[in-house]
Phi, psi and omega in degrees: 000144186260144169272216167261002166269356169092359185245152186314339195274132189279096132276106197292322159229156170302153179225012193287178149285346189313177176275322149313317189261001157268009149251010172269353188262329183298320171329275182318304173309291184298344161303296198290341188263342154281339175304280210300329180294314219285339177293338219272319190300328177273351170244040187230131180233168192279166178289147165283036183271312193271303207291296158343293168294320162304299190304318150300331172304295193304321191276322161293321193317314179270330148341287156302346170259341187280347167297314249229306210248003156292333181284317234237293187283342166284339177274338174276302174356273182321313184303324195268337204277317172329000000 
């Protein structure tokens, strides 16, 4: 197969030192290397320790507002009965 110098030997890539062509392997490199993180992240799952501990967190959060708002309209009661 010819490249573009016409000669048989297949360089698939440059093999020079330029600045150009170290920055098209840096390009390509910080690619690969977010594919793989952004893969590693989408198969990675929490502790159930941390999943738990949310999960009480978020369930007292609404405890405490249906509290918060229960409290809050028996105290308007009480004010309009005055």
């Amino acid at each position: 197969m010819e490249n573009k110098k016409g000669n048989e030997k297949f360089i698939w890539r440059e093999n020079d030192e330029s600045s150009s062509t170290l920055l098209k392997y840096d390009l390509e490199a910080s690619h690969w290397v977010r594919a793989f993180k952004s893969a590693e992240r989408k198969h990675t799952s929490a502790p159930i320790g941390e999943t738990f501990g949310t999960i009480g967190l978020v369930f007292g959060l609404i405890l405490n507002l249906i509290i918060l708002i229960i409290l809050s309209l028996t105290q308007l009661i009480r004010y309009l009965r005055k």
